[in-house]
TORVOTOR-171872 format. One record per atom (N, C-alpha, C, CB): x, y, z. Coordinates in pm, whole numbers, padded with zeros to 5 digits, always signed. Glycine has a CB too. Layout:
<recs>
XYZ ...
</recs>
This chain:
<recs>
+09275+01778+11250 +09386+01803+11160 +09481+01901+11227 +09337+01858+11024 +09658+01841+11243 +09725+01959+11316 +09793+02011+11182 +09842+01916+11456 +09780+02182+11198 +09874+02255+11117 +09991+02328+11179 +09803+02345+11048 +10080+02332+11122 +10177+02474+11223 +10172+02495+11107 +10343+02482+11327 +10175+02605+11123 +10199+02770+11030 +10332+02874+11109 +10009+02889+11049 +10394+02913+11021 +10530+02979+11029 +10544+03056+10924 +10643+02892+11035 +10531+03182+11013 +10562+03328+10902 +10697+03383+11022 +10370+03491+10880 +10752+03432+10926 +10849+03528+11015 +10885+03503+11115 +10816+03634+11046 +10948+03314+11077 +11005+03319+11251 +10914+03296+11355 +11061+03462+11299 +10766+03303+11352 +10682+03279+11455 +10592+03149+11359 +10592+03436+11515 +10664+03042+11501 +10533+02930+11488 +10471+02928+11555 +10535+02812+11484 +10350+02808+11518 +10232+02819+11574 +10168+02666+11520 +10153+02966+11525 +10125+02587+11635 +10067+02443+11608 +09974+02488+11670 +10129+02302+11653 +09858+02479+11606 +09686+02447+11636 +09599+02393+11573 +09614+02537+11649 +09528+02275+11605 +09432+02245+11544 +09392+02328+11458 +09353+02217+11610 +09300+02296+11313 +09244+02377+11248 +09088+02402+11338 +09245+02321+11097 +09082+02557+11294 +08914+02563+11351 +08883+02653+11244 +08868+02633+11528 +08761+02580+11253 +08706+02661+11091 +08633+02832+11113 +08543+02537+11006 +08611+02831+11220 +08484+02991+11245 +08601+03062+11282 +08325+02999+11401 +08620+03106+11181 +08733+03251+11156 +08588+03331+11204 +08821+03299+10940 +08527+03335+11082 +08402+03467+11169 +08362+03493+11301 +08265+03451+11137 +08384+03384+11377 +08357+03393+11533 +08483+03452+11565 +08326+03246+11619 +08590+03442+11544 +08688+03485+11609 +08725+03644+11579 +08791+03393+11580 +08677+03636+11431 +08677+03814+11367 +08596+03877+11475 +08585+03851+11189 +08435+03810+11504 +08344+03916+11611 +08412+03898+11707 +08186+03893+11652 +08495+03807+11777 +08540+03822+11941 +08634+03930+11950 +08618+03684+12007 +08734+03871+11801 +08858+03975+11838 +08880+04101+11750 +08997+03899+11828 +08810+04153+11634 +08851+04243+11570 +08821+04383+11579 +08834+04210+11479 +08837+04401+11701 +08835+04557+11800 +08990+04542+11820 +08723+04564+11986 +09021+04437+11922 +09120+04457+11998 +09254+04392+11843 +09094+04354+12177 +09225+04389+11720 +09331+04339+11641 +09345+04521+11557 +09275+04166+11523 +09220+04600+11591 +09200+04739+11566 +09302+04796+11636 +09069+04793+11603 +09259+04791+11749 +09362+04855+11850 +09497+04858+11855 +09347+04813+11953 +09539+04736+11849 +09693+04706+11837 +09721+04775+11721 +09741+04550+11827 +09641+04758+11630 +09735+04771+11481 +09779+04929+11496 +09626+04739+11304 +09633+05002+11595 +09671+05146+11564 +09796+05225+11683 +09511+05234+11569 +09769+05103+11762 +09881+05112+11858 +10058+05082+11766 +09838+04974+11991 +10030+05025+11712 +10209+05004+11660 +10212+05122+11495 +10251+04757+11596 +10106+05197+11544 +10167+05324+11445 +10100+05302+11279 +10373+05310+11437 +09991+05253+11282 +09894+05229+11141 +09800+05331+11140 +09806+05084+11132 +09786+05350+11088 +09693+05468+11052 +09569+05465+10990 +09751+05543+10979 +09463+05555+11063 +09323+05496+11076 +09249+05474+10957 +09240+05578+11155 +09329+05533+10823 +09256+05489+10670 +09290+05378+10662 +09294+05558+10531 +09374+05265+10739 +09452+05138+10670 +09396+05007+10713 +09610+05135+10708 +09363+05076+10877 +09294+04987+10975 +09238+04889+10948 +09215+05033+11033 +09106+04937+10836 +09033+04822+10828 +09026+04719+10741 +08941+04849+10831 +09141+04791+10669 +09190+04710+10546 +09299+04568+10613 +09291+04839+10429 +09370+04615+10729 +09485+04539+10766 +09421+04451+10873 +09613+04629+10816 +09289+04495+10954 +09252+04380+11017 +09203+04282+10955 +09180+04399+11099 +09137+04333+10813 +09088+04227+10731 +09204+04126+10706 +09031+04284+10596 +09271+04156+10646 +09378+04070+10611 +09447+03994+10738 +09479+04156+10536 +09447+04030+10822 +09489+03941+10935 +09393+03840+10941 +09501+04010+11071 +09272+03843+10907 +09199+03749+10937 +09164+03655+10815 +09093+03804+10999 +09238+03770+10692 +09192+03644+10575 +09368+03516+10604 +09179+03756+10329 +09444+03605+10641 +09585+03522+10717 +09560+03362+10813 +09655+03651+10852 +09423+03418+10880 +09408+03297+10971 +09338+03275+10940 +09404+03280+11087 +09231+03225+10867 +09162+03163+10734 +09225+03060+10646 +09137+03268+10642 +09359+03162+10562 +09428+03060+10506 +09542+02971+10572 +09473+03114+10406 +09545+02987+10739 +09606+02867+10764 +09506+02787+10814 +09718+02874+10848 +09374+02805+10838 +09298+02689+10883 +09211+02737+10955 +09364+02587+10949 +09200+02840+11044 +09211+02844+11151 +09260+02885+11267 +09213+02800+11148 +09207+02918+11447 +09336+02873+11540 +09213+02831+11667 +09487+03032+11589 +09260+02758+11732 +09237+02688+11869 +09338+02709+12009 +09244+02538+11832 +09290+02763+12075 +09407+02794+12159 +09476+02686+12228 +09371+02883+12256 +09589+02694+12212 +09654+02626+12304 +09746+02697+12372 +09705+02527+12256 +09919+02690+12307 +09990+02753+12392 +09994+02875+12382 +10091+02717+12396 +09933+02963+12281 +09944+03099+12255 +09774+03129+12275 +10022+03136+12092 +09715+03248+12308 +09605+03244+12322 +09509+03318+12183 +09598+03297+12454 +09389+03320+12183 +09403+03405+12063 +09453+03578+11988 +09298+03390+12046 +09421+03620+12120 +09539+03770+12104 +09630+03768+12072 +09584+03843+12194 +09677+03697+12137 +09853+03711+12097 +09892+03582+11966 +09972+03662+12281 +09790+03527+11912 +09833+03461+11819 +09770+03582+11679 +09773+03289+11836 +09677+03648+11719 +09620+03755+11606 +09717+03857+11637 +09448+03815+11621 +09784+03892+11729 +09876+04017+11770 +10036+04006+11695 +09894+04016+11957 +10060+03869+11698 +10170+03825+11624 +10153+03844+11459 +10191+03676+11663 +10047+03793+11390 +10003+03852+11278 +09969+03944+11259 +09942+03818+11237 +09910+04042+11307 +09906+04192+11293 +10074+04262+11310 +09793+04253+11425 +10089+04240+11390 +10243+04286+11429 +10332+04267+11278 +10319+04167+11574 +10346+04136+11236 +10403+04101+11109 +10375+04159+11004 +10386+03994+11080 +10243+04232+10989 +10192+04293+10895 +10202+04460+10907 +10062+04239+10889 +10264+04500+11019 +10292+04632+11024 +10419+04676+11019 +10244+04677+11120 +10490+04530+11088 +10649+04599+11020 +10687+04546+10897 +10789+04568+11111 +10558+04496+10806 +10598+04503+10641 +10556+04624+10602 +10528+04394+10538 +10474+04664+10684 +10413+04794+10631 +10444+04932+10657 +10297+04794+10659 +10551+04920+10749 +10619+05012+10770 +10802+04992+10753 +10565+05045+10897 +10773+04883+10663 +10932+04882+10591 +10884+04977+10436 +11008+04668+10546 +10767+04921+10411 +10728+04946+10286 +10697+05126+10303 +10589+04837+10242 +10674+05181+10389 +10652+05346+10403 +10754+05399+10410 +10581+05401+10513 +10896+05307+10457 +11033+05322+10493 +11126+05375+10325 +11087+05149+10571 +11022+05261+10265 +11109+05252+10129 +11041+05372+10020 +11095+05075+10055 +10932+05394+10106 +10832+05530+09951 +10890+05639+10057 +10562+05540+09913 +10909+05678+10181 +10952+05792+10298 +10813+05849+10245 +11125+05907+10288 +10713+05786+10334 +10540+05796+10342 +10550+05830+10476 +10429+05646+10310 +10477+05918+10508 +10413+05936+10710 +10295+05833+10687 +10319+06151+10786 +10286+05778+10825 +10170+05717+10893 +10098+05805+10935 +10194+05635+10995 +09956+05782+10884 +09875+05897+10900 +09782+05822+11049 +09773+05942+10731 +09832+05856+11163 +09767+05777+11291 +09747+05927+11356 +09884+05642+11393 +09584+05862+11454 +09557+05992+11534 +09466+05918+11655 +09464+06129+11432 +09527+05878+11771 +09462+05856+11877 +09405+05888+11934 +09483+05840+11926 +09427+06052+11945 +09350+06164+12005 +09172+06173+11984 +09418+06294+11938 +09133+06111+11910 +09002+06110+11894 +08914+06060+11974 +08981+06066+11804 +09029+05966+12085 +08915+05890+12201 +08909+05923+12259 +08901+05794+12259 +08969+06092+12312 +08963+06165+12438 +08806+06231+12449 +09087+06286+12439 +08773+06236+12542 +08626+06257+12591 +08595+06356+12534 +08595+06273+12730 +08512+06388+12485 +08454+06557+12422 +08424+06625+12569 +08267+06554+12300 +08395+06542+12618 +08236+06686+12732 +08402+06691+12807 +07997+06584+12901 +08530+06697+12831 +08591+06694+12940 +08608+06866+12904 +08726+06576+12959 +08686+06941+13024 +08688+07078+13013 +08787+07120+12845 +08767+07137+13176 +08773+07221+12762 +08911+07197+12683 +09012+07217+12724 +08932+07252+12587 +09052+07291+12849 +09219+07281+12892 +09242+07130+12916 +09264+07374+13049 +09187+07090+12994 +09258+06929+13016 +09230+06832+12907 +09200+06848+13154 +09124+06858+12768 +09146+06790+12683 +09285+06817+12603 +09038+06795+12620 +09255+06928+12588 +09434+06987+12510 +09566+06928+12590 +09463+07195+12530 +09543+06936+12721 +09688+06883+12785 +09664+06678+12758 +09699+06950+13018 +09549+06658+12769 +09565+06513+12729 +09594+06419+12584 +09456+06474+12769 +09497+06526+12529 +09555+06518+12340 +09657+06530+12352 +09521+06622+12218 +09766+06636+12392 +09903+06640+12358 +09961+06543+12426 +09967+06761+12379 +09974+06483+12518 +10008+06358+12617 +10009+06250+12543 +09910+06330+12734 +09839+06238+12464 +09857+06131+12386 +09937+06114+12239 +09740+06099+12372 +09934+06262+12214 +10046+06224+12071 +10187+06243+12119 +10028+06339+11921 +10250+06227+12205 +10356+06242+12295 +10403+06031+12274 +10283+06326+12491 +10287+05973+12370 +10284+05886+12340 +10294+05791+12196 +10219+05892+12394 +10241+05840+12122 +10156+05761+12015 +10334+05792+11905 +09941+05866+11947 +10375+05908+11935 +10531+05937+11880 +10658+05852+11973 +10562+06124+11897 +10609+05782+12078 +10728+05787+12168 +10739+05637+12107 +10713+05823+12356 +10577+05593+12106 +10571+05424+12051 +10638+05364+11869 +10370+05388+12050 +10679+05483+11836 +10667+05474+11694 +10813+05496+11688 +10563+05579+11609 +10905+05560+11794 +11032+05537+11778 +11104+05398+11870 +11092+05675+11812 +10992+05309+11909 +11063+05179+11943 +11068+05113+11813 +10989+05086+12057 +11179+05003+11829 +11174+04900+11694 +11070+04872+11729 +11271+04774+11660 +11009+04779+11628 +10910+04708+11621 +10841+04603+11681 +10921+04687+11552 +11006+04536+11702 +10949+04413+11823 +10976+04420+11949 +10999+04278+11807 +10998+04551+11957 +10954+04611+12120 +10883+04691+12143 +11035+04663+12195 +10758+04727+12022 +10642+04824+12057 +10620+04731+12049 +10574+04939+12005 +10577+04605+12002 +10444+04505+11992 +10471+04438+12131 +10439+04379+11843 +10593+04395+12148 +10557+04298+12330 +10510+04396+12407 +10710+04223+12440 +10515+04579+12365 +10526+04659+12525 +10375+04704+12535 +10650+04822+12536 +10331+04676+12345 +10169+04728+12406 +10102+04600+12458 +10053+04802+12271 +10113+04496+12404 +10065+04361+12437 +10059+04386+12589 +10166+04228+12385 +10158+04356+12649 +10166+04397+12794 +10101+04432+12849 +10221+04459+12829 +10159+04547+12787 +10151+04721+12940 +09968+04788+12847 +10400+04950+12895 +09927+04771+12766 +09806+04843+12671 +09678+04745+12686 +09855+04855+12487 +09746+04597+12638 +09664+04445+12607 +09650+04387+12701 +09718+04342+12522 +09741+04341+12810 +09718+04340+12972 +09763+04169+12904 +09520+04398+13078 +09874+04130+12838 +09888+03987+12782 +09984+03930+12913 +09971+03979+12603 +09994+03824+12961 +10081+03783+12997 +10232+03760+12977 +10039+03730+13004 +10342+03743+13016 +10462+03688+12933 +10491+03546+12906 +10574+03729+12991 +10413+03526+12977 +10384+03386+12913 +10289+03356+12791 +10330+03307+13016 +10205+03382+12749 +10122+03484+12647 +10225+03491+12516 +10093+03663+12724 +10302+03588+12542 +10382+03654+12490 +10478+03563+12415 +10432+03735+12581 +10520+03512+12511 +10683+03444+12527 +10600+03302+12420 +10766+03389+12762 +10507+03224+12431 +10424+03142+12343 +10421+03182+12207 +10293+03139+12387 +10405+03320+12209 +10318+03366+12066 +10421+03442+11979 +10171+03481+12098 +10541+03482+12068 +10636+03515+11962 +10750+03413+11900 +10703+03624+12014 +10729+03302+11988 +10840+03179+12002 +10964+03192+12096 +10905+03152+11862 +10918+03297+12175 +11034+03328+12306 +11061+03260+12438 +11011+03451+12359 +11204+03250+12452 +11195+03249+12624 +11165+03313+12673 +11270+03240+12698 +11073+03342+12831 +10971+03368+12943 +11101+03527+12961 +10944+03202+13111 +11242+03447+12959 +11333+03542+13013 +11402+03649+12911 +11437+03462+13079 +11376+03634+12798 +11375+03719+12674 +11283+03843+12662 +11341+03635+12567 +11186+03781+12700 +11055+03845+12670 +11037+03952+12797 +10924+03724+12659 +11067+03918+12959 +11107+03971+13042 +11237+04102+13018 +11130+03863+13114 +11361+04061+12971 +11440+04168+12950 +11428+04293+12836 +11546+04107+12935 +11369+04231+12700 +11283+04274+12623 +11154+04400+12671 +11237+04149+12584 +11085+04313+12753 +10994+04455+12802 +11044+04573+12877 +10887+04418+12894 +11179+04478+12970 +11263+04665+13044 +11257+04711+12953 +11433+04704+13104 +11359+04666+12854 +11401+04755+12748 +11308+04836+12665 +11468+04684+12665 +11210+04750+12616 +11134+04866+12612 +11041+04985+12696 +11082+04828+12556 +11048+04915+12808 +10922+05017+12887 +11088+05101+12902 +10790+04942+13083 +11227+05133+12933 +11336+05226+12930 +11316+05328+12761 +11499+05115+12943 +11320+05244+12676 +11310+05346+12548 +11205+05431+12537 +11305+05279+12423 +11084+05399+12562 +10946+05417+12559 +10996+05556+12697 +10823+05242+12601 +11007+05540+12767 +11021+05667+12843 +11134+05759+12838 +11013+05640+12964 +11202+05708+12799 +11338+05841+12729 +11283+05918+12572 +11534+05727+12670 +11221+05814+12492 +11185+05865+12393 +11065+06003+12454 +11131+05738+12298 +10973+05961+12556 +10861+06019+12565 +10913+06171+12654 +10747+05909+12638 +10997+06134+12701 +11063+06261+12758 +11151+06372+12656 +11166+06205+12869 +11207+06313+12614 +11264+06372+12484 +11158+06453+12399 +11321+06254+12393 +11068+06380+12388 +11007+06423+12291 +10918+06577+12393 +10908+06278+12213 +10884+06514+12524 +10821+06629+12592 +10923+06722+12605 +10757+06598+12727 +11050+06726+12610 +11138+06845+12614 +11147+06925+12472 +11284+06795+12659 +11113+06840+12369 +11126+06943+12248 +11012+06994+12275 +11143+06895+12092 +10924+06978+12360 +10787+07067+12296 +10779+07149+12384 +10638+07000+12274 +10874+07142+12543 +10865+07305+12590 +10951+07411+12554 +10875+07319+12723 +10886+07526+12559 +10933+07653+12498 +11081+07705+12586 +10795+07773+12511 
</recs>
């Protein structure tokens, strides 16, 4: 049975496959990750990967073809964070996100402190890209996705998706500098 499914501008033709649960155990770390990568916050997490997956459930399924399964779960997660951060837009709610927690305990504390702060440097620099240029730049440069990958799973040209990532890997480092200049004294 072929379905396409189309949310937001992103299609998607794949066979139906029924073991969503197989695909929840393969992929729902890395649908974790992203989500907390585009600025979700770790009480919401597990609520929003769920729903990504009850998402690909109720279209059937997915089977890879031209999009792979990351980037076809990355596209739905993605969709579900810039509703969810229109919707924090509209109450002026903070995202309660904290990355810093995966930094090593046993490391010395001076270089944990200089890396914690590095990482919320980051984790702020990602949160002032739009939206659909934090999701291609972590996919990328974080997810290690192809642009071809990419360019499949968002419904893009190869060469969109290419000028798209300058642009963001350029914002992503002006923001991150900026932001490191407000924080020296």
């Amino acid at each position: 049975m072929m379905m396409t499914a189309k949310s937001h501008g992103g299609v998607f033709a794949a066979p139906a496959v029924n073991d969503t649960a197989a695909l929840f155990r393969a992929h729902a770390a890395f649908v974790a990750r992203f989500l907390c990568r585009l600025g979700i916050g770790r009480d919401e997490i597990e609520d929003m990967v769920q729903e990504v997956f009850l998402i690909v459930h109720r279209r059937g399924g997915f089977e890879e073809r031209e999009a792979k399964a990351t980037t076809y779960l990355a596209q739905i997660a993605f969709l579900l964070a810039r509703d969810r951060r229109r919707l924090l837009k509209r109450r002026k709610t903070d995202v309660n996100d904290d990355l810093t927690e995966i930094v090593d305990p046993t490391i010395n504390p001076e270089d944990r402190a200089a890396l914690t702060e590095k990482i919320r440097l980051a984790e702020r620099a990602l949160q002032r890209l739009p939206p659909e240029l934090c999701a291609l730049f972590v996919l990328f440069e974080l997810e290690n996705e192809s642009c071809g990958a990419l360019a499949a799973a968002f419904d893009l040209p190869i060469g969109t998706v290419h000028s798209r990532l300058r642009l963001a890997r350029r914002e992503f480092i002006n923001a991150y500098n900026r932001l490191k200049k407000e924080k020296l004294p």
